[in-house]
N, C-alpha and C positions, 0 to 999 in steps of 0.2 A: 199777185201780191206775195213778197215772200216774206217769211218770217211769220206767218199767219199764226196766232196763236186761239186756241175753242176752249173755253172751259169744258172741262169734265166732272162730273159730281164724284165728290167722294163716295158714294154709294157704290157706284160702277167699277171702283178701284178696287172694293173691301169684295165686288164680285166674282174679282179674277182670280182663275183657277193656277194652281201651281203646274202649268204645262210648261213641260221642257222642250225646245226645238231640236226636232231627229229627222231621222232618217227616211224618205219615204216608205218603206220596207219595214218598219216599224210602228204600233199601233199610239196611238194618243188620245187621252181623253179630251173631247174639245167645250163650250160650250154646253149651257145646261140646256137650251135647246137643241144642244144634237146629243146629248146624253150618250153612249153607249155604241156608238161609230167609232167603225176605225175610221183612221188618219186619210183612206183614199173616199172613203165615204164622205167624209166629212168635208174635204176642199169640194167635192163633186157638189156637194149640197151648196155648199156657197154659191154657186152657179145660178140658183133655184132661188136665193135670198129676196124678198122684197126687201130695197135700200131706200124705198121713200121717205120712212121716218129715222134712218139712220143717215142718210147725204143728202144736201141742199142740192136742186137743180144746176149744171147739164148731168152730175156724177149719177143720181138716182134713178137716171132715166136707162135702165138698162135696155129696155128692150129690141135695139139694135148694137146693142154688143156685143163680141166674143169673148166665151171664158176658156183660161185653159190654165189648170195646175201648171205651173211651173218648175218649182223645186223647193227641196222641203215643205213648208207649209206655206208655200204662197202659193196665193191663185191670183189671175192677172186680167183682168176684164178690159174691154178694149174699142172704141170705134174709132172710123176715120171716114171724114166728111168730102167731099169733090172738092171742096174748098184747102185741104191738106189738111185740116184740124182733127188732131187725134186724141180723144178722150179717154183718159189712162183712170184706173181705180183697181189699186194694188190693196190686197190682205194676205195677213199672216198668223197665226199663232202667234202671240205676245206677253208678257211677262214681264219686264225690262231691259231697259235699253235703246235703241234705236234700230229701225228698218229703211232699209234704201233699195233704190234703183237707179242705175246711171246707164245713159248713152256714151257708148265708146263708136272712135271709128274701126277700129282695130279687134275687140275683145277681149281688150288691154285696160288696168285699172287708169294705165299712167294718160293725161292730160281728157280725162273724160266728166261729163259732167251729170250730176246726180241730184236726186232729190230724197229726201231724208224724213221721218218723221218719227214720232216718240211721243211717250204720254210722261212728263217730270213724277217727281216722286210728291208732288205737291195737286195733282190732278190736272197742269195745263198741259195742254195740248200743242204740240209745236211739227213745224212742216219747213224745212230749209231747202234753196239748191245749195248745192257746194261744187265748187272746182277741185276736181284732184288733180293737182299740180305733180305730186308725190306718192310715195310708197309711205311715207314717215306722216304720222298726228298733225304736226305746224304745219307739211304741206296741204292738208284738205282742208281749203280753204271756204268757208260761208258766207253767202249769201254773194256769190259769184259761181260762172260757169257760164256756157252757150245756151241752156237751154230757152229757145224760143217759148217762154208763157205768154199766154193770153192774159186779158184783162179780168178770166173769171178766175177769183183767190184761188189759191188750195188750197184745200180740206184735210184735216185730219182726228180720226173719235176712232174710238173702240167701243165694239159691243159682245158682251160676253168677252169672251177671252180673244177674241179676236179683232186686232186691228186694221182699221183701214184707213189707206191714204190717196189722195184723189187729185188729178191737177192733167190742166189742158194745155195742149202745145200746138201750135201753127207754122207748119214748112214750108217752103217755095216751093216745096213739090213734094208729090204724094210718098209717102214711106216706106217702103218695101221690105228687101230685107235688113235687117237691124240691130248689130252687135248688143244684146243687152246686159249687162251686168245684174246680180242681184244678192246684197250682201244684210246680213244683220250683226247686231253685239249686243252684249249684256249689259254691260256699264253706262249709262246715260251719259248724253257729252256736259260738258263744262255749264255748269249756270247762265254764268255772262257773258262767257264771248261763243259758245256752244261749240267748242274744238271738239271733234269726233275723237274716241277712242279706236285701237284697233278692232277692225274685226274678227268674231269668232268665227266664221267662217261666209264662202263666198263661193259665184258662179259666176262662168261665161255662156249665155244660149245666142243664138242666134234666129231670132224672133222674125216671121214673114209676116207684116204687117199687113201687106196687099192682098192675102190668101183670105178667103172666105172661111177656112176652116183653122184659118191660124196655129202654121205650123210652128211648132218650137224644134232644134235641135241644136248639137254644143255646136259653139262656136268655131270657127276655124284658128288655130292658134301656134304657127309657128313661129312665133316670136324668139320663146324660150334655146329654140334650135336653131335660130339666126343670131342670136346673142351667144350661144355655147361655139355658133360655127364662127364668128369672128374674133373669140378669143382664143381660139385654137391655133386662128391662123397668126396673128400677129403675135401670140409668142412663138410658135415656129419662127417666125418671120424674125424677131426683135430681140428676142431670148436665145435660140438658138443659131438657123441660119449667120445673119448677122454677125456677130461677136465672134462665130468661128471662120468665119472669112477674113476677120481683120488680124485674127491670130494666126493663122495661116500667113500671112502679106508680112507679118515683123517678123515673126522666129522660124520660119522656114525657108530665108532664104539663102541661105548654103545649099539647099538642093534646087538651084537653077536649071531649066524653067522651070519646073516642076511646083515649085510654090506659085508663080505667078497663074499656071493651069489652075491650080488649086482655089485659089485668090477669085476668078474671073468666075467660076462654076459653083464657087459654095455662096457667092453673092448674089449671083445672079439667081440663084433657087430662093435665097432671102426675100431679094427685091420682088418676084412673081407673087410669092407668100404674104408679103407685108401688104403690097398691092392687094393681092384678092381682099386681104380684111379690111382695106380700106374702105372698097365696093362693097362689102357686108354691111360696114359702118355706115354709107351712106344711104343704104334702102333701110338699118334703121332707124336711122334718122328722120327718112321722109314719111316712113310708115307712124311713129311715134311725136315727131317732134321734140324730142328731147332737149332740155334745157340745160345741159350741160358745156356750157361755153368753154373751160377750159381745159378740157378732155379733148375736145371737138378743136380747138385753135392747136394743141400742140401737135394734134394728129396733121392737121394741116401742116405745119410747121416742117415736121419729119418729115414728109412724102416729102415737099417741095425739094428740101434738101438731099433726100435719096433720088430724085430724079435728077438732083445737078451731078450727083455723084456719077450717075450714069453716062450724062451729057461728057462729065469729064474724062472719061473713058475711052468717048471719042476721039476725043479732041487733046488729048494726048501729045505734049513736043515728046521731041527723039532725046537719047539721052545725054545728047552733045549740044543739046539747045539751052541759049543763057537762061531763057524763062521756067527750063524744067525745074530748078531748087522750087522756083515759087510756086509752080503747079504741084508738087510734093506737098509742100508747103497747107496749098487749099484743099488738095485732096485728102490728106492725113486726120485736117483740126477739123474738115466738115465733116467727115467720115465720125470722128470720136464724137463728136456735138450732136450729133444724132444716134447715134444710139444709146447716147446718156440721155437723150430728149424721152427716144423711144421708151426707153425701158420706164422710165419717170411713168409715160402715159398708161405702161401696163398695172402699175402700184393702182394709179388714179379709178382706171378701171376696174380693176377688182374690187375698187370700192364703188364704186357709182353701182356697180351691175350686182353689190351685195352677193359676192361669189363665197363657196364653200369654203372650207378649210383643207378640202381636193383641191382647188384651182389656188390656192396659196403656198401648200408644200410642190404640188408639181411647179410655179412659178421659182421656190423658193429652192428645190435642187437644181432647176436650170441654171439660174443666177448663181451658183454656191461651185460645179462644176464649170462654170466659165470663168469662176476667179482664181478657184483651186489651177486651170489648166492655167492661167495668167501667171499666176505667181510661180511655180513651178516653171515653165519657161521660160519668165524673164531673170529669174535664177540660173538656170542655165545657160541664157545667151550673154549676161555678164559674166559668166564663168569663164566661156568659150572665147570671149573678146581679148579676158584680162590674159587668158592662157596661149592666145595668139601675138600676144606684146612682150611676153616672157621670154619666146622662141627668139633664139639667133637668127641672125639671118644664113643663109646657106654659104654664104663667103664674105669671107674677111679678108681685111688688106692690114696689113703688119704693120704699125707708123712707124713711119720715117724716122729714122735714129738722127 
């Protein structure tokens, strides 16, 4: 059942201590039953809690569960049944705001789904899943997401200063290892439609569900260096390569062949480039599912078209063939329409992938030296044009008197 809402007594509220969520490496006072513990002490003891009169049955029944500090001040209590039902009961240090845990497949925030819970500033008690669709507020969406609950509600109370959140999940198969997310914030979400604020801070672990001893370790996460290594490539590819091959192919060619060598090998380094980011692009797509349609369709777009450009390369009439003007013709405007497509797609991405203000100036000198080299050269090659129409010709015939 989501959306579960418990009352809390106001008494319980006027009991919470002003703990600050830190560091594990840092001590905290917790609970006026653990009085005078440090912060490893203190999650250790939760371990040790009698929950019977704190959680409704299957949550209370610890005695076949595993506990294991997690990070900051969560501890994560745990079983899992032959049947695949695994009984989750999450605390934290609390204060305000909201505490989460989400399953990722990846150990990525993006398209994972989570369960949330909070005590309002009015004493209820509330327990959400959410789909995070996004990195952005609007996208974390409530009372949506994958996760498989069972038919027993979720629970959510705090005792002393510490929260707990409780809720059971059922898999087609037993759960192993487990990207798990785990995030808190300060600011309580929205009253009526409970939109998440950002959070203050977050992890990725990578949780062994099937281990008796219940390993936790980080996550594995090269995402970030699959997204830096795909925009690398396709602005090489789209920004550079590219754009100096077509410049190359218009104002170099008084140095015959020499520009068309030029022409065939600064492209062809392009085309390799633009390609490798495409295959970046699509592991990660399949590893994230990103829902970014029109990033994802122009990117389609451009290949398609840089591979006719290719095809047409081959396929090439001679220079005395009636259909060469029109093969000029396809080669020249599909050649331009794609890299005004390309370069479009790199703005798009820099935005979607939320890129620095490094990957904006380095985009933003490549683009600024290809038009600087543009414009200067096509200065030049009307120079050169007008100044070869000025010249006589080398003989003259005297008219006829």
């Amino acid at each position: 059942m989501e959306g579960s809402k418990i009352s809390v007594s106001n008494l319980g509220l006027a009991l919470l201590l002003p703990i600050v969520l830190v560091l594990p490496s840092q001590a905290v006072s917790a609970s006026s039953d653990d009085g005078g513990l440090s912060l490893g002490d203190e999650m250790a003891s939760r371990c040790n809690i009698d929950l019977s009169t704190v959680l409704p049955l299957p949550y209370s029944d610890t005695s076949n569960m595993i506990c294991k500090p997690v990070w900051n001040t969560f501890v994560l209590q745990y079983s899992q049944t032959k049947d695949h039902v695994v009984t989750i009961v999450l605390s934290a240090v609390y204060t305000t705001g909201w505490v989460g845990m989400a399953f990722s497949r990846n150990g990525m925030m993006l398209n994972s789904s989570a369960m949330v819970g909070w005590i309002s500033k009015e004493g209820e008690a509330n327990i959400k899943k959410y789909y995070l669709q996004g990195k952005e507020p609007e996208k974390v969406e409530p009372s949506k997401g994958h996760l498989p609950l069972t038919n027993v509600p979720p629970f959510v109370t705090i005792r002393g200063a510490v929260l707990y959140m409780a809720f059971q999940l059922k898999f087609s198969d037993r759960l192993t290892r487990q990207p798990i997310l785990f995030a808190f914030g300060s600011r309580y979400p929205t009253k009526h439609h409970h939109h998440l604020h950002k959070h203050d801070d977050k992890t990725s672990v990578l949780l062994d569900f099937s281990s008796s001893a219940g390993s936790v370790s980080a996550a594995p996460n090269d995402f970030n260096q699959k997204k830096m290594t795909h925009g690398i490539l396709v602005l090489l590819g789209w920004a550079l390569f590219l754009p100096y091959g077509a410049i190359a192919a218009r104002y170099f060619r008084h140095h015959d062949p020499l520009w068309f060598y030029l022409h065939v090998a600064i492209q062809f380094v392009g085309f390799i480039l633009a390609l490798a980011g495409v295959v970046v692009g699509v592991t990660l797509y399949n590893r994230i599912h990103a829902h970014f349609p029109t990033h994802r369709g122009i990117g389609i777009f451009v290949l398609v078209l840089s591979i006719l450009q290719v095809l047409a390369f081959f396929l090439r009439p001679d220079k005395d063939s009636k259909i060469r003007r029109y093969w000029n013709w396809y080669h020249h405007w599909f050649g331009r329409i794609a890299l005004l497509f390309g370069n479009v797609n790199i703005v798009l991405g820099i935005q979607i992938g939320a890129a620095g203000n490094g990957w904006k100036a380095g985009y933003g000198f490549l683009l600024a030296t290809v038009l600087i080299a543009t414009i200067v050269l096509e200065v030049l090659l009307r120079m050169r044009r007008r100044s070869e129409k000025d010249v006589p010709p080398a003989f003259q015939m005297n008219p006829m008197q």
